[in-house]
Backbone as JSON Lines, residues from 0, in Angstrom:
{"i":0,"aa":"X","n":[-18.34,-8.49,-7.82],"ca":[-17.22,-7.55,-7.9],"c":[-17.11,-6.73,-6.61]}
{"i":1,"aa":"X","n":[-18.03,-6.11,-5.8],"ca":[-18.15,-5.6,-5.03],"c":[-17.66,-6.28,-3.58]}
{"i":2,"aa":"X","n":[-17.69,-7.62,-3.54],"ca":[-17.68,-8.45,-2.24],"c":[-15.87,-8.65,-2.73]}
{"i":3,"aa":"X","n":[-15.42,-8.82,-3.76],"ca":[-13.74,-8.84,-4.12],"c":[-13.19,-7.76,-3.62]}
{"i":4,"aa":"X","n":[-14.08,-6.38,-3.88],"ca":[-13.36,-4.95,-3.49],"c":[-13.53,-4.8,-2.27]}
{"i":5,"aa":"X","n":[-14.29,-5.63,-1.52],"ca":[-14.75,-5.13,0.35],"c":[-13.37,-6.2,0.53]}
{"i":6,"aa":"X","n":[-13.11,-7.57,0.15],"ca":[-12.36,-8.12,0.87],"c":[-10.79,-8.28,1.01]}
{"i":7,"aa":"X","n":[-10.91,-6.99,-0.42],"ca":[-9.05,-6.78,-0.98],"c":[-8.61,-5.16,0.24]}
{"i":8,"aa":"X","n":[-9.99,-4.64,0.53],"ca":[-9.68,-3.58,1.1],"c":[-9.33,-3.88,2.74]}
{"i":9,"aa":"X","n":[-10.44,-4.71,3.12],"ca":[-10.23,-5.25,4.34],"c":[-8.52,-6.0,4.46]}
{"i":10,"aa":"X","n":[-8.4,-6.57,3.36],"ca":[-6.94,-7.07,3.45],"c":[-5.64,-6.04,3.87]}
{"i":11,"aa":"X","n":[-6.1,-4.76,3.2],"ca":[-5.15,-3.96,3.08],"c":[-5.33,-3.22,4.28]}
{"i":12,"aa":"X","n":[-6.66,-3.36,4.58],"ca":[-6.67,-2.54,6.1],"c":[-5.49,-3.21,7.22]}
{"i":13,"aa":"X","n":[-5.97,-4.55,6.98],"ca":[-5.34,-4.94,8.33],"c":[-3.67,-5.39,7.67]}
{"i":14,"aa":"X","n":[-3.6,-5.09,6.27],"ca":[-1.76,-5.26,6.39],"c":[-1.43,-3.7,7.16]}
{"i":15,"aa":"X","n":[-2.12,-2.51,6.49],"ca":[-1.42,-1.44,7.04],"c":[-1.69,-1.45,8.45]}
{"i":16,"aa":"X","n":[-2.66,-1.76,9.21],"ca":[-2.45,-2.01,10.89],"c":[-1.6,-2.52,11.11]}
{"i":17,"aa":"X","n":[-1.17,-3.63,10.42],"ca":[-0.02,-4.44,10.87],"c":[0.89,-3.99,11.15]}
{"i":18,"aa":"X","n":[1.31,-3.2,10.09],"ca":[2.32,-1.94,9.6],"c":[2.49,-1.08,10.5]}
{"i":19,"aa":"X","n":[1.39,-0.77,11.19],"ca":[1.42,0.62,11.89],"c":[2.39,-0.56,13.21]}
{"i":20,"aa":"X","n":[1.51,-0.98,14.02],"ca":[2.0,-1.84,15.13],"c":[3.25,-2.2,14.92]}
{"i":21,"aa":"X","n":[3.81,-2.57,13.96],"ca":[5.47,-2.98,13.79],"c":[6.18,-2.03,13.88]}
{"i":22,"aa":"X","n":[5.89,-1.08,13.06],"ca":[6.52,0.4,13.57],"c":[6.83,0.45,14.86]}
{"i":23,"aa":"X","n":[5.52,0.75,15.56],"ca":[5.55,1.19,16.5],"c":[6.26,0.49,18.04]}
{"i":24,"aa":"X","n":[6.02,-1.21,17.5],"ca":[6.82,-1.85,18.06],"c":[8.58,-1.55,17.87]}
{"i":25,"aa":"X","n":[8.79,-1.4,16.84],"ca":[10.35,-1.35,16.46],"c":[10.9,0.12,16.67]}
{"i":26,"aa":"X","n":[10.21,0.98,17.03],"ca":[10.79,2.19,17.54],"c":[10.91,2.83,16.18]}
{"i":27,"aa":"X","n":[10.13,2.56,15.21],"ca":[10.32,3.68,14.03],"c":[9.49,4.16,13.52]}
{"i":28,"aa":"X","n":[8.83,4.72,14.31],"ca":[7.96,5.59,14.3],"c":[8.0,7.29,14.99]}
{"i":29,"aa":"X","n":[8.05,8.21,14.19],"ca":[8.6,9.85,14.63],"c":[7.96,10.34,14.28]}
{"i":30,"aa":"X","n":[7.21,10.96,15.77],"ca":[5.97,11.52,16.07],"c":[6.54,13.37,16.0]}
{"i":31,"aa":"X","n":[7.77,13.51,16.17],"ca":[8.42,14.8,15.84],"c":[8.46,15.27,14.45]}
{"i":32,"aa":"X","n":[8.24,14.4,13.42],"ca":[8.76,15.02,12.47],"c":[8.01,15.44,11.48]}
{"i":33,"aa":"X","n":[8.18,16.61,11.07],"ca":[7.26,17.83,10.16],"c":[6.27,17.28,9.06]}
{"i":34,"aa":"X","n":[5.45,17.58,9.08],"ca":[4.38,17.22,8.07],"c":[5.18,16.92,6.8]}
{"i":35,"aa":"X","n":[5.05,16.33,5.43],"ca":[5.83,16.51,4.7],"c":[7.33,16.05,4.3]}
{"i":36,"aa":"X","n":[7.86,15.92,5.58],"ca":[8.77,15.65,5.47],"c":[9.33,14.01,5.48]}
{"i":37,"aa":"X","n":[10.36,14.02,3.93],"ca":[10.7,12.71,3.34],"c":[11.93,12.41,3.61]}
{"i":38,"aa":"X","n":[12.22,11.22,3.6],"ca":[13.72,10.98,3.33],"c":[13.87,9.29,2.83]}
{"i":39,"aa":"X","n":[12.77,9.24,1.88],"ca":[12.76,7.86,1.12],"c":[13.28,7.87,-0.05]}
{"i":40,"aa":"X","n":[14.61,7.54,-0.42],"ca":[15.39,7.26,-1.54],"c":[14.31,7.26,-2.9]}
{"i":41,"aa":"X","n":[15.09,8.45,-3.62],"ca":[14.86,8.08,-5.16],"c":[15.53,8.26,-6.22]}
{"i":42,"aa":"X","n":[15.33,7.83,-7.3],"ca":[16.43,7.45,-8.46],"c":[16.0,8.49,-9.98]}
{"i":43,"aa":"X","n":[16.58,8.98,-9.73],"ca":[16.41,10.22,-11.36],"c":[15.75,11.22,-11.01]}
{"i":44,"aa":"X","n":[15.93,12.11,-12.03],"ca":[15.32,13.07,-11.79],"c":[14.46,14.01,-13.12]}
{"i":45,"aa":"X","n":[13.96,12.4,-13.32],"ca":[12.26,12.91,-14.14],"c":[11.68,14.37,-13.89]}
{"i":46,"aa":"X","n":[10.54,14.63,-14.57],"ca":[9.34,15.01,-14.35],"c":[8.45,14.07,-13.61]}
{"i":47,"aa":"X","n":[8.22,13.28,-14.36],"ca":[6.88,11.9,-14.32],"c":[7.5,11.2,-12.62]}
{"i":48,"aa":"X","n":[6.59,11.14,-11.55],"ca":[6.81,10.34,-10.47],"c":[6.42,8.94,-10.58]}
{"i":49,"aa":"X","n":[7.38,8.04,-10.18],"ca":[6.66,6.6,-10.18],"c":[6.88,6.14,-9.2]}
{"i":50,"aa":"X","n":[5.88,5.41,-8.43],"ca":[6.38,4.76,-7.05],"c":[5.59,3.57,-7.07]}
{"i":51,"aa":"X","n":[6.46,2.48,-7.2],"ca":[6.35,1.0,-7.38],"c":[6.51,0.42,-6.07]}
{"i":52,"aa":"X","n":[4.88,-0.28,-5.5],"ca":[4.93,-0.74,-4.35],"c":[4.71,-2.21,-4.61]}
{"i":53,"aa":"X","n":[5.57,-3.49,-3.79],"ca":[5.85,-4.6,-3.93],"c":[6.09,-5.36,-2.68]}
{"i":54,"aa":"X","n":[6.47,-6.45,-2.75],"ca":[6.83,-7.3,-1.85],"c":[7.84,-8.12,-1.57]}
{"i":55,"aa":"X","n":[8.59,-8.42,-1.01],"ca":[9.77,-9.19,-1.37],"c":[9.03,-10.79,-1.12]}
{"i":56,"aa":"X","n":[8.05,-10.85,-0.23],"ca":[7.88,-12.12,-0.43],"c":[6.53,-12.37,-0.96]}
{"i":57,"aa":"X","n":[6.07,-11.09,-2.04],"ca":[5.16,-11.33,-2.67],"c":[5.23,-12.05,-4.55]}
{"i":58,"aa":"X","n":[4.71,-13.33,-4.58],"ca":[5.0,-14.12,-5.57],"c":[5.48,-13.31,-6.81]}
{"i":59,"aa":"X","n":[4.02,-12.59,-6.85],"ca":[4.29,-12.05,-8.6],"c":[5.26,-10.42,-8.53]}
{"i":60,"aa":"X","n":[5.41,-9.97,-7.47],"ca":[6.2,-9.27,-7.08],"c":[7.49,-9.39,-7.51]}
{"i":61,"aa":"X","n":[7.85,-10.98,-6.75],"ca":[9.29,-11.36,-7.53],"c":[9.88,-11.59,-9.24]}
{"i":62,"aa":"X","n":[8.44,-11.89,-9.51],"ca":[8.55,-12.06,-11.0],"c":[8.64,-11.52,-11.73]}
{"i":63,"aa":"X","n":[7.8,-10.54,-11.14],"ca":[7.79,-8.94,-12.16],"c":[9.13,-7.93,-12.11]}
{"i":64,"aa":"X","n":[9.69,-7.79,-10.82],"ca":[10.98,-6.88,-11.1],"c":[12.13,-7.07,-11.76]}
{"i":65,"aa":"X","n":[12.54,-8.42,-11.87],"ca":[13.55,-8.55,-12.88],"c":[13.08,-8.46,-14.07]}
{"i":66,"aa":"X","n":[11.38,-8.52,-14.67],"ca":[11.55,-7.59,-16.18],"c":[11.35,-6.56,-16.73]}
{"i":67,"aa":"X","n":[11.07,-6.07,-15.08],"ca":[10.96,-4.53,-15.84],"c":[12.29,-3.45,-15.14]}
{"i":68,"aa":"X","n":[13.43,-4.29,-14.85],"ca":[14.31,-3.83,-14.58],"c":[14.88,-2.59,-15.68]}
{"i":69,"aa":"X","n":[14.97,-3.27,-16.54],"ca":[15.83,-2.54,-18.05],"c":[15.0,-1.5,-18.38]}
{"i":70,"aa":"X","n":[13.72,-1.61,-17.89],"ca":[12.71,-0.27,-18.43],"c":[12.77,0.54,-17.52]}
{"i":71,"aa":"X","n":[12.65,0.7,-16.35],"ca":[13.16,1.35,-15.08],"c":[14.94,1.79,-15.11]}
{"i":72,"aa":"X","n":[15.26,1.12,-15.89],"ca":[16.76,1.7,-15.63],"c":[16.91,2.58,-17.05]}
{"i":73,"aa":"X","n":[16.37,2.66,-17.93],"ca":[16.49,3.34,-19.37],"c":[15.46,4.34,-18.52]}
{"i":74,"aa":"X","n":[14.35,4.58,-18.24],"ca":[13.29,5.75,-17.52],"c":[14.68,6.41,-16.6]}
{"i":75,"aa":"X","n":[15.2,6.16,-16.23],"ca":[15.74,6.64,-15.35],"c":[17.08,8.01,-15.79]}
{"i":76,"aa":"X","n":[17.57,6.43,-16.54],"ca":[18.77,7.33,-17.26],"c":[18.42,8.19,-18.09]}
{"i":77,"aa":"X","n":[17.35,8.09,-18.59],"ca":[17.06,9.0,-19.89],"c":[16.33,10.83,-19.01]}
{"i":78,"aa":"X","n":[16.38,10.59,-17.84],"ca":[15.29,11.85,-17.04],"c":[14.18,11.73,-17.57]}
{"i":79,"aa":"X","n":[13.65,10.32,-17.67],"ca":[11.8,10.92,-17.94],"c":[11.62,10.75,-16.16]}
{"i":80,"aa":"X","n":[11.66,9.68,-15.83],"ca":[10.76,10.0,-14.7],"c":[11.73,9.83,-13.35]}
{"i":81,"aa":"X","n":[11.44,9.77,-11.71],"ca":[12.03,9.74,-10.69],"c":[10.99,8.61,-10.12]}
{"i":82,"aa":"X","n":[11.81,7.87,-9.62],"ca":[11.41,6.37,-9.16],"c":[11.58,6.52,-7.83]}
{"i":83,"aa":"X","n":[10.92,6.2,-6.93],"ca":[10.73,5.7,-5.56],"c":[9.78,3.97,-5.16]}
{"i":84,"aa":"X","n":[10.74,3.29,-4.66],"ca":[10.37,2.22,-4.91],"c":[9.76,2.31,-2.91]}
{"i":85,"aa":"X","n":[8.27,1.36,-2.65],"ca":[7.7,1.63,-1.61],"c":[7.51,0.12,-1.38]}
{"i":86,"aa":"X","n":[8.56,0.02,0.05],"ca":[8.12,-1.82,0.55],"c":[7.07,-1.62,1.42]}
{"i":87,"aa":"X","n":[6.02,-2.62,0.65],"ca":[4.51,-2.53,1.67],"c":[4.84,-3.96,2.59]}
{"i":88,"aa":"X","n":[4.09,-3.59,3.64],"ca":[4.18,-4.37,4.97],"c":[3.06,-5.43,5.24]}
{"i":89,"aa":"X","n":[2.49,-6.45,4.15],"ca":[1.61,-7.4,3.49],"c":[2.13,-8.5,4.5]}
{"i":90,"aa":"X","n":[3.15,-8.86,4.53],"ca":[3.74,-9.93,5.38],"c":[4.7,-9.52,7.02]}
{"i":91,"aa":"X","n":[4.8,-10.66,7.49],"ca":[4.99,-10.89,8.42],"c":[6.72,-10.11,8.42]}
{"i":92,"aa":"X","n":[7.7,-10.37,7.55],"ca":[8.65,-10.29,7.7],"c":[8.95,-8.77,6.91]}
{"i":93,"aa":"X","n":[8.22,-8.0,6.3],"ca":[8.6,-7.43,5.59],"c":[9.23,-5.92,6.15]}
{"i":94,"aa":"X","n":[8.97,-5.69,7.1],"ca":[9.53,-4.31,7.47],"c":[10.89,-4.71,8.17]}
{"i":95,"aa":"X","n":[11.29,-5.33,8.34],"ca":[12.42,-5.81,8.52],"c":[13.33,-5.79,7.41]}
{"i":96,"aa":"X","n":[12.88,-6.34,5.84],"ca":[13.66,-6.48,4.8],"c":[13.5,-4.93,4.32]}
{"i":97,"aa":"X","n":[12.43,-4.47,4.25],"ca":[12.78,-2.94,3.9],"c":[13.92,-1.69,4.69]}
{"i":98,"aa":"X","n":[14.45,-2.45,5.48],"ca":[14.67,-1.71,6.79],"c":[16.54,-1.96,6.03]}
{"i":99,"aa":"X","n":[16.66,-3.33,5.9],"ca":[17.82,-3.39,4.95],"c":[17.79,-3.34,3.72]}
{"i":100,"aa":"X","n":[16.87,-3.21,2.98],"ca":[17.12,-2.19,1.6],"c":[17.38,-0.85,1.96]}
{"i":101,"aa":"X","n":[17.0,-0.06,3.38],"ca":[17.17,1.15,2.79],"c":[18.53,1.5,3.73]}
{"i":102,"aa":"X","n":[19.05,0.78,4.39],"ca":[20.6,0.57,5.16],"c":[21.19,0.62,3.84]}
{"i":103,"aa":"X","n":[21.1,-0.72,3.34],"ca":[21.95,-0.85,2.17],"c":[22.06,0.34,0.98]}
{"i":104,"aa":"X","n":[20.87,0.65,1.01],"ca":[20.82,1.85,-0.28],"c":[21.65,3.74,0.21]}
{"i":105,"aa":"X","n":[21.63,3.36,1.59],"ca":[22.29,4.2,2.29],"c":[23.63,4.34,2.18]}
{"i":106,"aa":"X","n":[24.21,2.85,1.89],"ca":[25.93,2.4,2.21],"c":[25.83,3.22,0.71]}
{"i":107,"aa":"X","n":[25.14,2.4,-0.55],"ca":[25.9,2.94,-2.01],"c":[24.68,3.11,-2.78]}
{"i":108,"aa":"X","n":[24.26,4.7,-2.89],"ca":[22.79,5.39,-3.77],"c":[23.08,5.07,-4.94]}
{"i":109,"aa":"X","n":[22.84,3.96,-5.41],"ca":[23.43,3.59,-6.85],"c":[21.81,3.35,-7.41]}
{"i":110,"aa":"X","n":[21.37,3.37,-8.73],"ca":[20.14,2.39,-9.2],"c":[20.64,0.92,-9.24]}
{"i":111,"aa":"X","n":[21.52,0.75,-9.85],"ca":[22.21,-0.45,-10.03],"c":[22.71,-1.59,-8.96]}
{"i":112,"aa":"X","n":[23.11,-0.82,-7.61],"ca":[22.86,-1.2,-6.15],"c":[21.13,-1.73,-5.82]}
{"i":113,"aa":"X","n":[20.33,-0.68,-5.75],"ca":[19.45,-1.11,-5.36],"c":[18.54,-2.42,-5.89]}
{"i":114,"aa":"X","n":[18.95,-1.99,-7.48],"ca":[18.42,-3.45,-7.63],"c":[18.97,-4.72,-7.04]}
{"i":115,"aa":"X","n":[20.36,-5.01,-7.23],"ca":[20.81,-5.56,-6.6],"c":[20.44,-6.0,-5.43]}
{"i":116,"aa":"X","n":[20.14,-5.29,-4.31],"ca":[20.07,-5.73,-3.29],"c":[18.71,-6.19,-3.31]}
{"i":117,"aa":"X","n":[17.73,-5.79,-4.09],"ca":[16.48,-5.98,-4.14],"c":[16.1,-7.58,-4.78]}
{"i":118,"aa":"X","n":[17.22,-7.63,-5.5],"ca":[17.27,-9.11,-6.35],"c":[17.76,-9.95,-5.38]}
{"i":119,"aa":"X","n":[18.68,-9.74,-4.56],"ca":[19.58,-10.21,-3.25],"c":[18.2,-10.52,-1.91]}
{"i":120,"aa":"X","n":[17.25,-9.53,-1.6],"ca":[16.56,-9.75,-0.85],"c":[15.11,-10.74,-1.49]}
{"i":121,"aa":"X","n":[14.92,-10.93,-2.45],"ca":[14.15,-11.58,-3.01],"c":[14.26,-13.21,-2.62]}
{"i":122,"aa":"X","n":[15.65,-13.35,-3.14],"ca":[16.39,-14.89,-2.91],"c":[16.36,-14.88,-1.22]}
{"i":123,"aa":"X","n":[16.96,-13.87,-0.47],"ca":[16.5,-14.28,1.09],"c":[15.23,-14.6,1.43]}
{"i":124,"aa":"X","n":[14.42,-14.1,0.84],"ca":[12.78,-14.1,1.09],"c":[11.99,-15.49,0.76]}
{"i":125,"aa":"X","n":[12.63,-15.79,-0.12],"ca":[12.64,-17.39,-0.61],"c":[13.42,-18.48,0.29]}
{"i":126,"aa":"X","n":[14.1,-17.96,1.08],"ca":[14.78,-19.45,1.78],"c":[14.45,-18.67,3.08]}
{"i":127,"aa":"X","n":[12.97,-18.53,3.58],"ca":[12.5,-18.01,4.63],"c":[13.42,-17.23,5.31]}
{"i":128,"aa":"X","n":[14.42,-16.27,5.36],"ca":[15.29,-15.64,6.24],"c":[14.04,-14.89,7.06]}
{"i":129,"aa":"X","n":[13.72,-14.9,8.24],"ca":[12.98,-14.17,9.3],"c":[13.81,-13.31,10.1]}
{"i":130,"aa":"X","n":[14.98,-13.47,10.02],"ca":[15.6,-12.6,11.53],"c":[17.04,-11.95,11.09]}
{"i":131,"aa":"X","n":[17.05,-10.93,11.71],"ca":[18.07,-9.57,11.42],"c":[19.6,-10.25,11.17]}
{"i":132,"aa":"X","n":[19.8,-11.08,12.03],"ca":[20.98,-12.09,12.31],"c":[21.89,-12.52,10.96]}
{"i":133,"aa":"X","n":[21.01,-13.59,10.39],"ca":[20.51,-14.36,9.67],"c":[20.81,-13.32,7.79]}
{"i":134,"aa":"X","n":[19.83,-13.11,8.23],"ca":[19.66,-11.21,7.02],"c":[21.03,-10.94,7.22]}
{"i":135,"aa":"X","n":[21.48,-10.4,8.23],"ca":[22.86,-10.15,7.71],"c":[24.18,-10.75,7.06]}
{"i":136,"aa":"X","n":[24.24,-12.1,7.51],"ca":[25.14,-12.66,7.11],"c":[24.64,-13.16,5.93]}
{"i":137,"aa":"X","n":[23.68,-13.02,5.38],"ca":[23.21,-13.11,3.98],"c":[23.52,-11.76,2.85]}
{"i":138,"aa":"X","n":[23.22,-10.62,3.35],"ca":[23.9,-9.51,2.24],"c":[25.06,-10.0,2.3]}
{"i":139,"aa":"X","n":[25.98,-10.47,3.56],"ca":[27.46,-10.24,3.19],"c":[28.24,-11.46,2.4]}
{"i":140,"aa":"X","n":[27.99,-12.02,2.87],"ca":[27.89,-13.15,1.78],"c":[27.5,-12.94,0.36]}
{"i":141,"aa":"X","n":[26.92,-11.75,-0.01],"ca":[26.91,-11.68,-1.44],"c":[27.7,-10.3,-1.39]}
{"i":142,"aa":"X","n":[28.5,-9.55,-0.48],"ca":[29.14,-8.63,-0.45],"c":[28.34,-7.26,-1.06]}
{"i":143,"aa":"X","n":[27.18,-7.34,0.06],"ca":[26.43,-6.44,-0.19],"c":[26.66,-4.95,1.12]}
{"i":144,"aa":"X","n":[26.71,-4.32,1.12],"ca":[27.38,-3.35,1.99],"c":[25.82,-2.85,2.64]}
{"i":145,"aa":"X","n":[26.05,-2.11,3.87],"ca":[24.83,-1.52,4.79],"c":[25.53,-0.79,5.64]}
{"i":146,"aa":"X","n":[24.79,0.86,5.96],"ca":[25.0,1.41,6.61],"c":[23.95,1.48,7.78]}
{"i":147,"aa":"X","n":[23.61,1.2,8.87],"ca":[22.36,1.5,9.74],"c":[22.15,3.41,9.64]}
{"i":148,"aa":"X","n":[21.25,3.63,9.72],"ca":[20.92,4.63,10.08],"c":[19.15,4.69,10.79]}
{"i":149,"aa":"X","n":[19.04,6.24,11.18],"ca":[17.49,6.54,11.63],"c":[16.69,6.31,10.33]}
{"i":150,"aa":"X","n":[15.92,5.4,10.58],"ca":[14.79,5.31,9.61],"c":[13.58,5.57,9.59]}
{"i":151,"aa":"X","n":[13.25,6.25,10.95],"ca":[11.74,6.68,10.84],"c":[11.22,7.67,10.06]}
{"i":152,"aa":"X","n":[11.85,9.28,9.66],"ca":[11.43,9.45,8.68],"c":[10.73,8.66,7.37]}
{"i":153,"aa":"X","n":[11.44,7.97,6.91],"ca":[11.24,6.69,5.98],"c":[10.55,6.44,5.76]}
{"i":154,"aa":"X","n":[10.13,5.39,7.16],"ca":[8.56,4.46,7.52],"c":[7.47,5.76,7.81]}
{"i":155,"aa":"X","n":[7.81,6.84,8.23],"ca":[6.6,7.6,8.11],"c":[6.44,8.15,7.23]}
{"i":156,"aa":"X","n":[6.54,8.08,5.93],"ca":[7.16,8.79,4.35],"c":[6.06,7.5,3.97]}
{"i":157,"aa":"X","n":[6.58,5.97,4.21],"ca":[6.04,5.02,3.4],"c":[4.61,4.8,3.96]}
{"i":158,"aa":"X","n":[4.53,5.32,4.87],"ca":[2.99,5.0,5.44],"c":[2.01,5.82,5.15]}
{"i":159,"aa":"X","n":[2.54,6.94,4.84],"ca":[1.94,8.45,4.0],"c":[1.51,7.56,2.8]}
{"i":160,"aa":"X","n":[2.47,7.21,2.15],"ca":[2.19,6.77,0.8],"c":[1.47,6.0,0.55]}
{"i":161,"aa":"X","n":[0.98,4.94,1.27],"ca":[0.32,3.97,1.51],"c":[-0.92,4.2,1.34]}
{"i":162,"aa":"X","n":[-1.35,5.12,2.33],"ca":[-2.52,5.83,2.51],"c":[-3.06,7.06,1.54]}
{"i":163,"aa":"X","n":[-1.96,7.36,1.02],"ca":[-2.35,8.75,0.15],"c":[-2.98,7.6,-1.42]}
{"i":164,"aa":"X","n":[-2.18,6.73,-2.03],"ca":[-2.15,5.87,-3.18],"c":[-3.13,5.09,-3.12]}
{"i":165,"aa":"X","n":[-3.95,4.83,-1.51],"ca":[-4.91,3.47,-1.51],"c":[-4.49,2.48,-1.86]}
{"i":166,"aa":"X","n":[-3.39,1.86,-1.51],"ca":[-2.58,0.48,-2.32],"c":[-3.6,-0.56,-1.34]}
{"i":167,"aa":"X","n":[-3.87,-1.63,-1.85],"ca":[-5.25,-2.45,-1.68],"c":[-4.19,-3.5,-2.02]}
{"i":168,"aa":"X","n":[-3.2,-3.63,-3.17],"ca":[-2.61,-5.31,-3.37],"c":[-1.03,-4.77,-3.64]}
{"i":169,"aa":"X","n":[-0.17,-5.88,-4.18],"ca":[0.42,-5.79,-5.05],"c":[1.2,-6.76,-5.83]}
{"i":170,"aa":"X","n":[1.69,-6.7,-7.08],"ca":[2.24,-5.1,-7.22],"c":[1.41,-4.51,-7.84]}
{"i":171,"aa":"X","n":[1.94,-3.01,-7.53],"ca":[0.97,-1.69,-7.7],"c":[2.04,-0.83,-8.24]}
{"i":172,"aa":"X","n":[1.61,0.15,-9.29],"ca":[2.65,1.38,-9.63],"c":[1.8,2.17,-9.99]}
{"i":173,"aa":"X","n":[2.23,3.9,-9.2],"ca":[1.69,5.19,-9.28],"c":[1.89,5.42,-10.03]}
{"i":174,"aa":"X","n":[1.55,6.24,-10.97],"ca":[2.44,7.25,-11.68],"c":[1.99,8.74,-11.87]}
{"i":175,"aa":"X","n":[2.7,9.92,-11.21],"ca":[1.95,11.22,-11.76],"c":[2.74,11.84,-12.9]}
{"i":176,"aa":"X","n":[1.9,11.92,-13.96],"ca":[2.6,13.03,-14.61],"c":[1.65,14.21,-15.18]}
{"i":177,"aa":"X","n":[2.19,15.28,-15.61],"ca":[1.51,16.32,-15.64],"c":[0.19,16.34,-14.57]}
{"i":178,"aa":"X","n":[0.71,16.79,-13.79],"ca":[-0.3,17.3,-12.47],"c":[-1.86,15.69,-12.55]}
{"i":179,"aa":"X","n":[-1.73,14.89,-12.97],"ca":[-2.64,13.5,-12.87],"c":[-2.14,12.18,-12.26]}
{"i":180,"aa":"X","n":[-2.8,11.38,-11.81],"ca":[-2.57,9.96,-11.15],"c":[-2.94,9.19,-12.05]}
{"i":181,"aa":"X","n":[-2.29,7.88,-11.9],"ca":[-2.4,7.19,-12.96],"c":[-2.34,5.58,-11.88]}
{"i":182,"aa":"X","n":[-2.64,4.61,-11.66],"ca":[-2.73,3.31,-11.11],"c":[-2.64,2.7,-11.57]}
{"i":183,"aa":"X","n":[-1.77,1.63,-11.72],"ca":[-1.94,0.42,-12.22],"c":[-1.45,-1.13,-11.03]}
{"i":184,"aa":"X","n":[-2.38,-2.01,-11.47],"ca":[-2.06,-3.02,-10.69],"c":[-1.66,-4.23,-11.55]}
{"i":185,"aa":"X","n":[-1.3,-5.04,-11.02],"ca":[-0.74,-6.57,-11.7],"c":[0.32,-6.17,-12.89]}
{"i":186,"aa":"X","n":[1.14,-7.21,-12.97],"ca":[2.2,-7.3,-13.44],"c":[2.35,-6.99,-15.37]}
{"i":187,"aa":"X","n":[0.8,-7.52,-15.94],"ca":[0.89,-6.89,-17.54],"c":[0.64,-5.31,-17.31]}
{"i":188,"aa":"X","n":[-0.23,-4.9,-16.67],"ca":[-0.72,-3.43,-16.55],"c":[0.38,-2.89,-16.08]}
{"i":189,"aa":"X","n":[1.14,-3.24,-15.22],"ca":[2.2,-2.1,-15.12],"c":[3.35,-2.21,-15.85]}
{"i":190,"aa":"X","n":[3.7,-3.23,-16.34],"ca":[4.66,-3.39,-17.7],"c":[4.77,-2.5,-18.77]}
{"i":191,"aa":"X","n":[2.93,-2.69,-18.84],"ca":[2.69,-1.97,-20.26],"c":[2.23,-0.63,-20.13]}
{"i":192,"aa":"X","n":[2.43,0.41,-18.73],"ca":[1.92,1.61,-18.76],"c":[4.06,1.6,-18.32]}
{"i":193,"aa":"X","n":[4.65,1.12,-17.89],"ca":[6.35,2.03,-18.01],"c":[6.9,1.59,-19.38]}
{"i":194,"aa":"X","n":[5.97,0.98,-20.22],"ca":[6.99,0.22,-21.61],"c":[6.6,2.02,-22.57]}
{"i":195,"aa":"X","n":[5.38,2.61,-22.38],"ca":[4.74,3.4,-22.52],"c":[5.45,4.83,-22.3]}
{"i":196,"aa":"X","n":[5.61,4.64,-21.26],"ca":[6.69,5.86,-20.88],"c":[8.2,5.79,-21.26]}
{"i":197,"aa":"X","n":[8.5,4.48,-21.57],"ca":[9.79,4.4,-22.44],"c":[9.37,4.67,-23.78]}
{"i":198,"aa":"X","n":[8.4,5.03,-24.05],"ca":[7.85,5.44,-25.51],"c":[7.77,6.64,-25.9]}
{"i":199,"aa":"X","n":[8.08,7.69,-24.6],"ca":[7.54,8.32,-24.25],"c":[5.89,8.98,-24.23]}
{"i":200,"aa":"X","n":[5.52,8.23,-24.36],"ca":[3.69,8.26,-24.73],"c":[3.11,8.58,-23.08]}
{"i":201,"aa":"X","n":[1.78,9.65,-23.19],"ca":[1.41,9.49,-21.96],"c":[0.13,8.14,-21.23]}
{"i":202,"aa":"X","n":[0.56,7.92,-20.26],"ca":[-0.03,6.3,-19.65],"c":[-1.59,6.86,-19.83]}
{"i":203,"aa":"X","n":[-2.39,5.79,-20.02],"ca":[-3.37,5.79,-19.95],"c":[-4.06,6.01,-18.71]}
């Protein structure tokens, strides 16, 4: 057990290096900006925080968000909790696709958008799209709208998070409620700790 936990951590070490270097390569990284300070999209306005970190071209990643769509969108509507969804940088291509989820989520702050585009970037992720080009004429083609904007706040918001949560795999979902943390990893465990909160019951 111990040699699984040295080599899931080491994994995660060197995705978030990765992470850092792409940043820093892509110019989105802001060394100006205030401790604290966020500007990573979120959806409701719960009590309970949840921040669901994934992959677009992570297998069970893909599998898992279209079913726990309907539970995330009832959490939402109902004000139990506020959702922030966190693209981890595991792969090669991925800060790139987060970069147009959060363009896109920029053009229209919808929940219903973001999934969308999230279901939209999934299927790109699957027919290898690698390049910005490419990516684009793929949202539009499904008449998906994007606004560019500064995104380093963002990426330095998601890299906080990264590090504050210890995310080691995914998928992974936080959850705080009443002043506690709560973790869960893999796709039954986090099903069954938001099916829970649609129960309103507190997660284990």
């Amino acid at each position: 057990m111990k040699e699984r936990s040295t080599h899931r951590m080491k994994i995660a070490a060197i995705g978030c290096a990765g992470f850092c270097i792409l940043v820093l390569m892509l110019g989105l990284v802001c060394p100006d900006c205030q401790a604290g300070e966020t500007a990573v999209p979120a959806f409701g306005e719960g009590r309970i925080n949840v921040r669901l970190y994934t992959d677009y071209f992570c297998p069970p990643c893909r599998e898992m968000e279209p079913d726990i769509e309907p539970i995330l969108t009832e959490l939402v509507r109902e004000k139990i909790i506020r959702l922030t969804f966190v693209d981890t940088p595991f792969y090669r291509s991925s800060s790139l696709y987060a970069r147009y989820f959060l363009y896109a989520v920029n053009e229209k702050t919808t929940l219903d958008n973001a999934f969308f585009v999230r279901r939209s970037l999934v299927e790109a992720s699957k027919k290898q799209i690698n390049d910005a080009q490419k990516l684009e004429a793929f949202l539009n083609e499904r008449k998906i709208g994007f606004r560019p904007y500064d995104v380093k706040p963002v990426f330095n918001s998601l890299s906080g998070y990264l590090k504050q949560d210890n995310i080691e795999k995914t998928p992974t979902c936080l959850i705080e409620a009443a002043g506690k943390q709560h973790k869960y990893e893999g796709r039954p465990d986090i099903t069954d700790a938001l099916d829970k909160l649609r129960q309103k019951k507190s997660p284990k």
